[in-house]
MARNU-623044 format. One record per residue (C-alpha): residue number from 1; residue in one letter; x, y negated, z. Coordinates in Angstrom, 2 decimals. Example, Ala and Ser with C-alpha at 12.3 -4.5 7.8 and 13.67 -1.06 7.14 Angstrom:
<recs>
+-----+-----+---------+---------+---------+
|   n | res |      px |      py |      pz |
+-----+-----+---------+---------+---------+
|   1 |   A |   12.30 |    4.50 |    7.80 |
|   2 |   S |   13.67 |    1.06 |    7.14 |
+-----+-----+---------+---------+---------+
</recs>
This chain:
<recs>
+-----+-----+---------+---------+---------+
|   n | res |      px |      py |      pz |
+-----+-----+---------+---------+---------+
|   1 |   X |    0.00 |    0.00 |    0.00 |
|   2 |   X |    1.32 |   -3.78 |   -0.71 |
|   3 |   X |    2.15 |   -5.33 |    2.44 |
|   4 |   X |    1.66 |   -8.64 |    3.57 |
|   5 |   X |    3.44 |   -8.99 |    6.31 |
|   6 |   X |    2.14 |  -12.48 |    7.22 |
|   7 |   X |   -1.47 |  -11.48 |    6.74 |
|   8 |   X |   -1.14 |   -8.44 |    9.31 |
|   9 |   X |    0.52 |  -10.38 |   11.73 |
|  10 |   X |   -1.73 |  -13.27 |   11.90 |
|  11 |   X |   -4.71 |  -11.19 |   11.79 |
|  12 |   X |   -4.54 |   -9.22 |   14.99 |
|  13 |   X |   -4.60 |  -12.34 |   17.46 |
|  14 |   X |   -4.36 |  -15.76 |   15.76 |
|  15 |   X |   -8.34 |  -14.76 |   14.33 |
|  16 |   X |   -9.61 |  -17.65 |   15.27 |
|  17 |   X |   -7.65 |  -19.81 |   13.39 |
|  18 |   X |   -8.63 |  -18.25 |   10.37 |
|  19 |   X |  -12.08 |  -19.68 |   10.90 |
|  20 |   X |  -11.25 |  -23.15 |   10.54 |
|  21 |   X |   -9.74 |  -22.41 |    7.25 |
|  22 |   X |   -7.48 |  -25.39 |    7.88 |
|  23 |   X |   -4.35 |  -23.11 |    9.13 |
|  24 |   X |   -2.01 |  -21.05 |    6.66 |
|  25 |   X |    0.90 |  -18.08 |    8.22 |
|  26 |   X |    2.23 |  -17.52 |   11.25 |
|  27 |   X |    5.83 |  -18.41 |   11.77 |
|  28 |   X |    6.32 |  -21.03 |    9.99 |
|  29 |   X |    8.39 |  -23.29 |   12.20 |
|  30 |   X |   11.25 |  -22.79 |   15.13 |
|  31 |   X |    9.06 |  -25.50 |   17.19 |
|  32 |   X |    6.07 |  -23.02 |   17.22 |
|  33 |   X |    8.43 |  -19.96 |   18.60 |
|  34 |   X |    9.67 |  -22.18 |   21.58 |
|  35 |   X |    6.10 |  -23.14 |   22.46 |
|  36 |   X |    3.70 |  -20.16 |   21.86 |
|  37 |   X |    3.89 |  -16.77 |   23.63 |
|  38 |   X |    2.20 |  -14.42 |   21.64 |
|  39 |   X |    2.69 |  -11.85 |   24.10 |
|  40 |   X |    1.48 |  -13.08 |   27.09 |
|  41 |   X |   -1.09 |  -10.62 |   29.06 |
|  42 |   X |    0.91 |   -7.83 |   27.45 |
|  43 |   X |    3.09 |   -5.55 |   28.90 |
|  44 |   X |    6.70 |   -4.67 |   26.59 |
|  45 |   X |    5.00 |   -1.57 |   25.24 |
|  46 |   X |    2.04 |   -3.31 |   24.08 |
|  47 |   X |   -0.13 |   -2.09 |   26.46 |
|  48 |   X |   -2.54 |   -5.23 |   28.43 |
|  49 |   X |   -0.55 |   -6.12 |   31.02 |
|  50 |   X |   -2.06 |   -4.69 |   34.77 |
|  51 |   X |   -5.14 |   -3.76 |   32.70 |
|  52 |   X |   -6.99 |    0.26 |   32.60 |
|  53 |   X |   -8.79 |   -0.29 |   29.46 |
|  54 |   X |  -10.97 |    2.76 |   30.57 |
|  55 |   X |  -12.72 |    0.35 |   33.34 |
|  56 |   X |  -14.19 |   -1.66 |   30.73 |
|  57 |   X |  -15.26 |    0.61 |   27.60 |
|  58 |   X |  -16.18 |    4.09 |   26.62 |
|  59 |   X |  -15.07 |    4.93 |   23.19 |
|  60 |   X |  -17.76 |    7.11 |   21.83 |
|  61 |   X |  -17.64 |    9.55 |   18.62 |
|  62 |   X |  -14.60 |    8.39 |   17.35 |
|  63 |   X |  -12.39 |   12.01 |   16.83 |
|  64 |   X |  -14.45 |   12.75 |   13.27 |
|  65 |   X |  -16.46 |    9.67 |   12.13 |
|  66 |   X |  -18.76 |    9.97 |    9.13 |
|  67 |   X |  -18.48 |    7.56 |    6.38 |
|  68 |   X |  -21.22 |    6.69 |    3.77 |
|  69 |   X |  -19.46 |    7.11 |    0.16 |
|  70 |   X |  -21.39 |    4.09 |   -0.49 |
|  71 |   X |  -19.78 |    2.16 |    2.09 |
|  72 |   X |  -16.41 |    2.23 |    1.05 |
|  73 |   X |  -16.54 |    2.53 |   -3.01 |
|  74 |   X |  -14.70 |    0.18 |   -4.92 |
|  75 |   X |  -16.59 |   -1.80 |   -7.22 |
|  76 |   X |  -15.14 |   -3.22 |  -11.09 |
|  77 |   X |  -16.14 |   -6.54 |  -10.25 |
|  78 |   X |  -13.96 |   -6.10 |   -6.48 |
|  79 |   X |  -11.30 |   -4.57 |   -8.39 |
|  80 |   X |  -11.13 |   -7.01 |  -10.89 |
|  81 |   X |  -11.12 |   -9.72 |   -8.35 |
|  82 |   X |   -8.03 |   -8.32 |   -6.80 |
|  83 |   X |   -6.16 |   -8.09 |  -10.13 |
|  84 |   X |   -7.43 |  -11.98 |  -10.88 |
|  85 |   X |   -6.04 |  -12.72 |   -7.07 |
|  86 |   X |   -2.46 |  -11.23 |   -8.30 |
|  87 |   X |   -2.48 |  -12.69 |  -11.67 |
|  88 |   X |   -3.23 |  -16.20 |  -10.12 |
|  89 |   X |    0.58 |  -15.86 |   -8.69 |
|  90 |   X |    1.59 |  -16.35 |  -12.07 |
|  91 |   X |   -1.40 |  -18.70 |  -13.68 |
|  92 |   X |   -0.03 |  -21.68 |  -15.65 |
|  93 |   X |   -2.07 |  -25.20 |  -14.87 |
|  94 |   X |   -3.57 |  -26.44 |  -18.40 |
|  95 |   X |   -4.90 |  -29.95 |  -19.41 |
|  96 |   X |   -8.43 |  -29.35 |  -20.27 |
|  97 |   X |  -10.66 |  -32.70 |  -22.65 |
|  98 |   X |  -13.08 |  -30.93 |  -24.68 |
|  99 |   X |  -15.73 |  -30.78 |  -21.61 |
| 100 |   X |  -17.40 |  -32.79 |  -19.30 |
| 101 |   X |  -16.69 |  -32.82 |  -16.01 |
| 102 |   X |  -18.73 |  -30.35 |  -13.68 |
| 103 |   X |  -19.42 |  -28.92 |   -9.91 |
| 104 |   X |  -16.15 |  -27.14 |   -8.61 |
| 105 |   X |  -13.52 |  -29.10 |  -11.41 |
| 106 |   X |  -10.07 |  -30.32 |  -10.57 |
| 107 |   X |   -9.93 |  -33.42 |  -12.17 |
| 108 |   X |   -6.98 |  -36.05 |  -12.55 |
| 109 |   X |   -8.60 |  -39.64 |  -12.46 |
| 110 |   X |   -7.05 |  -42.84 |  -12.02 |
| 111 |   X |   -9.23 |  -46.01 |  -10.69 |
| 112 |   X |   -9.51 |  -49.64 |   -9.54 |
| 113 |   X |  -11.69 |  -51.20 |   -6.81 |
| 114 |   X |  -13.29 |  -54.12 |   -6.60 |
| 115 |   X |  -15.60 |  -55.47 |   -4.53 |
| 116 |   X |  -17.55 |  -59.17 |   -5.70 |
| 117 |   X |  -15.37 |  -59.07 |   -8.85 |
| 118 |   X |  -11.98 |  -58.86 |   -6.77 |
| 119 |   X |   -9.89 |  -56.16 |   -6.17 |
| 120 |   X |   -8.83 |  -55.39 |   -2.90 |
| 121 |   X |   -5.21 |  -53.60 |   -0.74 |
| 122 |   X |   -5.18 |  -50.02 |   -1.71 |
| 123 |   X |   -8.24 |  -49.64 |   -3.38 |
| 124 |   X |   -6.46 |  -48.52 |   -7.20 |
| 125 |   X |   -4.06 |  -45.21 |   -8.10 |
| 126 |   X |   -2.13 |  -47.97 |   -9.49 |
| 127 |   X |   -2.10 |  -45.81 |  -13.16 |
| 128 |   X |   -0.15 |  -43.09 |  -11.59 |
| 129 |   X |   -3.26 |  -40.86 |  -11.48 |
| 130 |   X |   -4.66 |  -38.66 |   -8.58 |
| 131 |   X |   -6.23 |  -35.15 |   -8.47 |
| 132 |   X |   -9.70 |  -34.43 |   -6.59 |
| 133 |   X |  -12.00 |  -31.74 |   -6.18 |
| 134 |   X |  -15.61 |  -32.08 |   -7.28 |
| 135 |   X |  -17.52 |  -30.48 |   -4.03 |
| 136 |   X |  -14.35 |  -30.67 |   -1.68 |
| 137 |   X |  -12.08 |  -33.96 |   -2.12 |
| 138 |   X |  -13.66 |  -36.24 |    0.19 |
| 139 |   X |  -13.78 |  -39.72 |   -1.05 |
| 140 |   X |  -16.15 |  -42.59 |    0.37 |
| 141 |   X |  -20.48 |  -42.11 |    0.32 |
| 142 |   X |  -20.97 |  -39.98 |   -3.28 |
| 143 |   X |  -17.73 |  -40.65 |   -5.30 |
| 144 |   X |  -16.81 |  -37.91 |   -6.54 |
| 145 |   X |  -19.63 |  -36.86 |   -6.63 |
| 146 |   X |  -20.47 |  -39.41 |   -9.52 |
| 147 |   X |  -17.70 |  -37.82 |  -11.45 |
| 148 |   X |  -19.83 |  -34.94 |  -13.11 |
| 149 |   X |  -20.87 |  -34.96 |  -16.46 |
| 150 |   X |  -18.45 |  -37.71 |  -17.50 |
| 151 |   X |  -15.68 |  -36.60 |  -20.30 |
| 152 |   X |  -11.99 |  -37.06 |  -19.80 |
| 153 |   X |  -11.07 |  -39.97 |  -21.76 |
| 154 |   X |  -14.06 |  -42.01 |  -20.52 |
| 155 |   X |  -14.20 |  -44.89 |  -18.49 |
| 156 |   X |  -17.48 |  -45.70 |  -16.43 |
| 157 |   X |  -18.26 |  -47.44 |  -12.80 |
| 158 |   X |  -18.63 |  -45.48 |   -9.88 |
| 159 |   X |  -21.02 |  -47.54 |   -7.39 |
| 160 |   X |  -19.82 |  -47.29 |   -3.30 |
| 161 |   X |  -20.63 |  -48.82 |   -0.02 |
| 162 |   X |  -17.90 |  -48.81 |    2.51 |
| 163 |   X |  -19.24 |  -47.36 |    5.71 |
| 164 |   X |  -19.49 |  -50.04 |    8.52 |
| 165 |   X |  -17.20 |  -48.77 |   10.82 |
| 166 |   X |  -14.20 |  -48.11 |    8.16 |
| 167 |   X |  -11.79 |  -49.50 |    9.50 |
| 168 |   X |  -11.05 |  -52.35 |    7.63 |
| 169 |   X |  -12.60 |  -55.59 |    7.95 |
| 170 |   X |  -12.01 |  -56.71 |    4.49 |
| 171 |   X |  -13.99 |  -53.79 |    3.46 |
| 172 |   X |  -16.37 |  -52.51 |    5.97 |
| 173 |   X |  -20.06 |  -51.86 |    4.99 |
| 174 |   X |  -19.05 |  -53.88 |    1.55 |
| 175 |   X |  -20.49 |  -52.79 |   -1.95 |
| 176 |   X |  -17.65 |  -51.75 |   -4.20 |
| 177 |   X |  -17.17 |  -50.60 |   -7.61 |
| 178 |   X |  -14.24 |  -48.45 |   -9.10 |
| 179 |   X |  -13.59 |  -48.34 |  -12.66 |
| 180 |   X |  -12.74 |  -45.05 |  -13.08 |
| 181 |   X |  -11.28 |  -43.08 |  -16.28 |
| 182 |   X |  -11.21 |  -39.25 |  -16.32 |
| 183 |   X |   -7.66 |  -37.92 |  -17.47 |
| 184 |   X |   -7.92 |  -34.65 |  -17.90 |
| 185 |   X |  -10.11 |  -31.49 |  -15.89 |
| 186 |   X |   -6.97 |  -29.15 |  -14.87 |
| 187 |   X |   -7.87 |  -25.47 |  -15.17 |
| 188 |   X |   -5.45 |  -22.43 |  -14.30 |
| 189 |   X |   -5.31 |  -20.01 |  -17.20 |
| 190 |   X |   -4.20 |  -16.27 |  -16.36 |
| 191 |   X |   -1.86 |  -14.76 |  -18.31 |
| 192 |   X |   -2.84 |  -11.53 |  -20.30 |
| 193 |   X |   -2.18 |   -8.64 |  -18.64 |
| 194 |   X |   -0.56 |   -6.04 |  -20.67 |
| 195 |   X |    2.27 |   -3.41 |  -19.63 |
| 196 |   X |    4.82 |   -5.56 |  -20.62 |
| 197 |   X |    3.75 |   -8.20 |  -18.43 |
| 198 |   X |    3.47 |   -5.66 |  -15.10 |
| 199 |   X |    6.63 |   -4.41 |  -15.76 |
| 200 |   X |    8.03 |   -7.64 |  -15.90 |
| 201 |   X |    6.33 |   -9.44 |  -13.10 |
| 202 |   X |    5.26 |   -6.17 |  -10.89 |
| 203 |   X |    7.41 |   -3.25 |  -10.89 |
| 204 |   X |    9.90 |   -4.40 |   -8.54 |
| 205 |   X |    8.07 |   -6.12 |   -6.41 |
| 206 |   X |    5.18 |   -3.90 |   -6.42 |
| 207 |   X |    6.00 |   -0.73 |   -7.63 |
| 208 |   X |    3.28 |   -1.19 |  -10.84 |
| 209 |   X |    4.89 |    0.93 |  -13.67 |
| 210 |   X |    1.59 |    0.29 |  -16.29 |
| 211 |   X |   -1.85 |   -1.83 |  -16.41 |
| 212 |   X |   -3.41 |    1.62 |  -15.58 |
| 213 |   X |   -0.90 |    2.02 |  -12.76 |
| 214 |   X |   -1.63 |   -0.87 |  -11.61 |
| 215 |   X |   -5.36 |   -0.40 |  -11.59 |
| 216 |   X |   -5.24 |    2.73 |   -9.55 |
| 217 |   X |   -3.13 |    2.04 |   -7.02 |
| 218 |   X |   -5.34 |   -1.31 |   -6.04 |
| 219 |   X |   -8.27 |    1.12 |   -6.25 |
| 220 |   X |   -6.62 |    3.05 |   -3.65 |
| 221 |   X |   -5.50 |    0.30 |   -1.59 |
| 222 |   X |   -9.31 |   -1.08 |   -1.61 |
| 223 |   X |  -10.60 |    2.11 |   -0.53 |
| 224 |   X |   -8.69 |    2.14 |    1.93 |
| 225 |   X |   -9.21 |   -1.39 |    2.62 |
| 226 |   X |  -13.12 |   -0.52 |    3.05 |
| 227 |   X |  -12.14 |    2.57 |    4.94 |
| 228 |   X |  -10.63 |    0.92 |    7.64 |
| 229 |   X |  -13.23 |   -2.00 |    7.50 |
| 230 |   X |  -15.85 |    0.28 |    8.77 |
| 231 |   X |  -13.86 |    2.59 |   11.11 |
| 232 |   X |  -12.94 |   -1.05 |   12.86 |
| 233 |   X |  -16.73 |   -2.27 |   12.88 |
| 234 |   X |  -17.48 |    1.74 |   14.11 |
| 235 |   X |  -15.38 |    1.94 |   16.75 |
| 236 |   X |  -16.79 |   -1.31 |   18.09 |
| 237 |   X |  -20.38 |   -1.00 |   17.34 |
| 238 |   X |  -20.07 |    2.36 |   19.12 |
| 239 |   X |  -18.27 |    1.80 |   21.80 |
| 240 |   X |  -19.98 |    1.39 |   25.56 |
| 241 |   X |  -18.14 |   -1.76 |   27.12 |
| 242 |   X |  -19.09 |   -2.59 |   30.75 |
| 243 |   X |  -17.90 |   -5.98 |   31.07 |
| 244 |   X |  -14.70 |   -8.04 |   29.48 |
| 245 |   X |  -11.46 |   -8.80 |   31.20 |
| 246 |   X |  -11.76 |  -12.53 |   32.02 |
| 247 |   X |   -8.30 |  -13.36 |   32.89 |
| 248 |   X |   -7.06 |  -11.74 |   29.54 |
| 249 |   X |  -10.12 |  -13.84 |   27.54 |
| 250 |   X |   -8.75 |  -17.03 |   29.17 |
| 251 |   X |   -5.12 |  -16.21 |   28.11 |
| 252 |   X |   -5.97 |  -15.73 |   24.50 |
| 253 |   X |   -8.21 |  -18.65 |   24.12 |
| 254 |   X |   -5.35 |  -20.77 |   25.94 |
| 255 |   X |   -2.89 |  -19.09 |   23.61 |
| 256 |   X |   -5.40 |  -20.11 |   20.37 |
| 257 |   X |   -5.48 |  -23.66 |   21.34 |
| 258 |   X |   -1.40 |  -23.87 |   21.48 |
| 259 |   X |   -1.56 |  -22.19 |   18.38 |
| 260 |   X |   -3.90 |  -24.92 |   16.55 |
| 261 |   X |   -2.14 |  -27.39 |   18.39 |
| 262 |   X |    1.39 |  -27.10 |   17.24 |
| 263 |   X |    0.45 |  -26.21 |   13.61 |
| 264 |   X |   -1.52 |  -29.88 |   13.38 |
| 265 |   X |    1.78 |  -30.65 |   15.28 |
| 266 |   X |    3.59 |  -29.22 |   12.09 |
| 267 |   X |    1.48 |  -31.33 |    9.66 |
| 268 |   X |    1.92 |  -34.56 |   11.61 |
| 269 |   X |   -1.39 |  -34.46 |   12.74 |
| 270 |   X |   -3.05 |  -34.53 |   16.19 |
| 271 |   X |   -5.62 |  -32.71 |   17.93 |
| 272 |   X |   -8.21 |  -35.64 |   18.66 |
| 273 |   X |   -7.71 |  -36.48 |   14.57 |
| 274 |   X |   -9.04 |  -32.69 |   14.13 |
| 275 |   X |  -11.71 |  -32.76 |   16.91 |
| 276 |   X |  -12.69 |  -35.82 |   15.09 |
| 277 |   X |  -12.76 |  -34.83 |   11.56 |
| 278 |   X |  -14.03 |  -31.14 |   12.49 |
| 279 |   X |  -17.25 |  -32.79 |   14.78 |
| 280 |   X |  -16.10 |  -31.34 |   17.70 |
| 281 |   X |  -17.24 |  -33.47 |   20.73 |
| 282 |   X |  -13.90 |  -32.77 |   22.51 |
| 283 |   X |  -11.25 |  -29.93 |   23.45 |
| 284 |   X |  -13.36 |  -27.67 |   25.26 |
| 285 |   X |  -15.73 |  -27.60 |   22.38 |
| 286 |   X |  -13.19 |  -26.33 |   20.21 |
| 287 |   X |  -11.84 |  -23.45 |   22.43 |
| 288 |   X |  -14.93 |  -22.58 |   23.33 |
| 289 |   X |  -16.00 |  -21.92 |   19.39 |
| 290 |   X |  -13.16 |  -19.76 |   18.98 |
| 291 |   X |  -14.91 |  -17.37 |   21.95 |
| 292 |   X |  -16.74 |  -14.70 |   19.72 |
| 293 |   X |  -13.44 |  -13.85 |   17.85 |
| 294 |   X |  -11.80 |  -13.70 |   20.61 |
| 295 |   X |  -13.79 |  -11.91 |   22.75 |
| 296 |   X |  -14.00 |   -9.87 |   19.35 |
| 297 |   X |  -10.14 |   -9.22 |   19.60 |
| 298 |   X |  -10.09 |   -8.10 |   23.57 |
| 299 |   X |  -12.87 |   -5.74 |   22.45 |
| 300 |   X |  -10.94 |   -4.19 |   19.86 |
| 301 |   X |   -7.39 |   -4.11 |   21.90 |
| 302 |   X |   -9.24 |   -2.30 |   24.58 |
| 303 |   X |  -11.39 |    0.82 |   22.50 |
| 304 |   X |   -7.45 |    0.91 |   20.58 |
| 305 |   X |   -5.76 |    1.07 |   23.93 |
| 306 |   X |   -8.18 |    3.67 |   25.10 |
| 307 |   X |   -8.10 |    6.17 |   22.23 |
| 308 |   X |   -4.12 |    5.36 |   22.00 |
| 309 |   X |   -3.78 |    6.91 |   25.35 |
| 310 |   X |   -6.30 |    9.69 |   25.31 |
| 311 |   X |   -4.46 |   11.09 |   22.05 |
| 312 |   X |   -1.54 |   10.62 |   23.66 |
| 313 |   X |    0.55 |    8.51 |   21.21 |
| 314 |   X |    3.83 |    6.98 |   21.44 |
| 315 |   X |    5.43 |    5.00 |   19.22 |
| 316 |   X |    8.81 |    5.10 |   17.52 |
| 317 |   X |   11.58 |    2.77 |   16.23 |
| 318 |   X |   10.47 |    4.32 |   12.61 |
| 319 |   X |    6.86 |    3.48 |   13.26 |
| 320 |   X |    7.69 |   -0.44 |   14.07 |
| 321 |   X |   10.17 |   -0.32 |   10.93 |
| 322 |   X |    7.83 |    0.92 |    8.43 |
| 323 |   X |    5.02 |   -1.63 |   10.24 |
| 324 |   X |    7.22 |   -4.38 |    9.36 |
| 325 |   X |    9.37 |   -2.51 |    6.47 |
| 326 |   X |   12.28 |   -3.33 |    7.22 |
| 327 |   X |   14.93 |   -1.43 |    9.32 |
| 328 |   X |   15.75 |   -4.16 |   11.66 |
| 329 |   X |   12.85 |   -5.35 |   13.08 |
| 330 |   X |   14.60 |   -8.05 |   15.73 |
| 331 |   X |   13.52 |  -11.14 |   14.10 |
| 332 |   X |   10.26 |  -10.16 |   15.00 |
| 333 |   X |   10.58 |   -8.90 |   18.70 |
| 334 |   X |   12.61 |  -12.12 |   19.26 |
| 335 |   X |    9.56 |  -14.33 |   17.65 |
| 336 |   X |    6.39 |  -12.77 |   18.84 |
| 337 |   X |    7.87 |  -10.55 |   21.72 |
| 338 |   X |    8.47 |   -6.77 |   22.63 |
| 339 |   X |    4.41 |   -7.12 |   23.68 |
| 340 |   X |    2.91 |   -8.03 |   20.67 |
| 341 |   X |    4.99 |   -6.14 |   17.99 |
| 342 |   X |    4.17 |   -3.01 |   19.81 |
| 343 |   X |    0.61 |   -4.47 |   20.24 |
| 344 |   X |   -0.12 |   -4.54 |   16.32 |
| 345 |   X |    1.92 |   -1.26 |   15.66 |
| 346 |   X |   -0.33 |    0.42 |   18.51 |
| 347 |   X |   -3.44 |   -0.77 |   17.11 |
| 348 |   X |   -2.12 |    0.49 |   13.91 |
| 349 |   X |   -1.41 |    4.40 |   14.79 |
| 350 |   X |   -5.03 |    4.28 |   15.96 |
| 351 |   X |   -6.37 |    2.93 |   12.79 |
| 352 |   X |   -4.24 |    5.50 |   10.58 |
| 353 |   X |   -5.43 |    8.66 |   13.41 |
| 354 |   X |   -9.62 |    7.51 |   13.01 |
| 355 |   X |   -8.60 |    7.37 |    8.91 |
| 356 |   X |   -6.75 |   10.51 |    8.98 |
| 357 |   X |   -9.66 |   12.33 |   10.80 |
| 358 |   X |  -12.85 |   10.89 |    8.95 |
| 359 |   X |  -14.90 |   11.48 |    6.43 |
| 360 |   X |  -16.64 |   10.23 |    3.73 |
| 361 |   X |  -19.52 |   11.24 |    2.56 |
| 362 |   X |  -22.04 |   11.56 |   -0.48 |
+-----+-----+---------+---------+---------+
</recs>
């Protein structure tokens, strides 16, 4: 299976940040190593620290679960949308002017604002042309909005009113009007995919040695994608929980927060300007939304903890090498911690055993 190394190690414990969609990798600076334990409330061997999983849940049915065929088939159109996702790697960006501009389009405009005739501080691209989103790029009252079904090479008004509160008296609840020409609508066109180009672009990287090649093995990996989707929903759905470990709920929602924090800290941002632009009425708010997932997570550490021990596994130097695939793994241990390496390589052995051991059927 491709591995994403990134992916897997965000996804165990920073889920929360996922759902703001704001926050990319894990990793990605030395300041966030020095400030965020991601093993705290776990022991070394990835176990939760001073914690019997066994007072809280019951695992239930989990030694030979059946799985609906239906459940875990791979479509053409989910395949397909894998290969698109890969061939987007190596898309080329093209100037599109035969179409007018609609919902969704990338679009490279330049402008000039004026407001009573004038034109006023920072209010033009200067001709140097700037890229927005139709239904994303946020721009004052409807914008961009105003942009579709104009042609690139036109130039029309777009009618504004500066919101009262701005910011900036010399504009501030004010009727404007930018003059606005469309450039060009930039659209990303996929190269063809033939043989040549998958053993030019794939095989080393991926191990692709043909289109068809290539189209099996993602079947495979999809399957087994949608496998381990519903063993992970099972084993949670069917499991009888008693109650949550508080102290270990706190800890993760603490450790959340430092983890938004010092990635807006990365972008030069602050947390009230994300409380602010997010609608969040203040700090607690914001931890307190990322509650489900993480009470989600503790779940799922504590039915994998559970079966981990009853089956009595262990894990091995190999088993955290081929996790991470690579045979020195200590750039990981020293960034995330003995705990939480052995965390995500525990809660994989479980995943592969419940695989290993179901069944799908018709």
């Amino acid at each position: 299976m491709r591995k994403n190394k990134t992916a897997k190690l965000c996804s165990v414990i920073l889920v929360a940040a996922l759902i703001t969609g704001t926050f990319a990798g894990c990793g990605d600076s030395e300041q966030e190593s020095d400030t965020i334990n991601f093993s705290v409330g776990l022991a070394d061997d990835g176990t939760m620290d001073g914690i019997d999983p066994a007072d809280y849940v019951t695992p239930v049915g989990y030694e030979s679960i059946q799985i609906p065929e239906t459940d875990v088939a791979v479509s053409d159109e989910d395949l397909q949308s894998q290969i698109d996702s890969i061939l987007q790697n190596y898309a080329e960006t093209v100037q599109v002017t035969d179409r007018a501009v609609a919902d969704g389009d990338t679009v490279n405009i330049d402008y000039v604002g004026r407001i009573d005739g004038v034109e006023f501080e920072n209010g033009s691209t200067q001709g140097e042309g700037t890229d927005v989103t139709v239904g994303q790029t946020q721009y004052i009252d409807d914008f961009i909005d105003q942009l579709v079904g104009h042609m690139p090479g036109e130039t029309f008004d777009v009618n504004v009113t500066f919101p009262e509160d701005y910011g900036d008296e010399a504009v501030n609840g004010k009727d404007a009007v930018f003059e606005t020409t469309i450039n060009y609508i930039k659209e990303s066109k996929l190269p063809e995919l033939t043989d040549e180009f998958v053993t030019e672009n794939l095989q080393e990287s991926e191990g692709y040695t043909s289109v068809e090649d290539m189209r099996t093995k993602l079947r495979d990996e999809l399957y087994e994608t949608n496998k381990q989707q519903y063993l992970y929903e099972y084993i949670l759905d069917n499991s009888e929980y008693k109650e949550l470990p508080s102290d270990f709920v706190d800890n993760q929602l603490t450790l959340q927060m430092r983890y938004v924090e010092t990635q807006l800290e990365s972008t030069g941002a602050t947390l009230d300007q994300y409380l602010e632009q997010s609608g969040y009425e203040n700090e607690d708010e914001l931890k307190e939304s990322f509650r489900d997932s993480i009470e989600e997570l503790v779940r799922y550490y504590l039915v994998c903890q559970v079966i981990f021990e009853e089956q009595n596994m262990e894990i091995s130097d190999e088993d955290r090498q081929t996790f991470f695939d690579t045979d020195d793994i200590s750039q990981y241990t020293e960034y995330y911690g003995e705990g939480y390496v052995n965390r995500l390589v525990m809660d994989q052995k479980v995943m592969e055993y419940l695989s290993e051991n179901a069944a799908v059927t018709a």
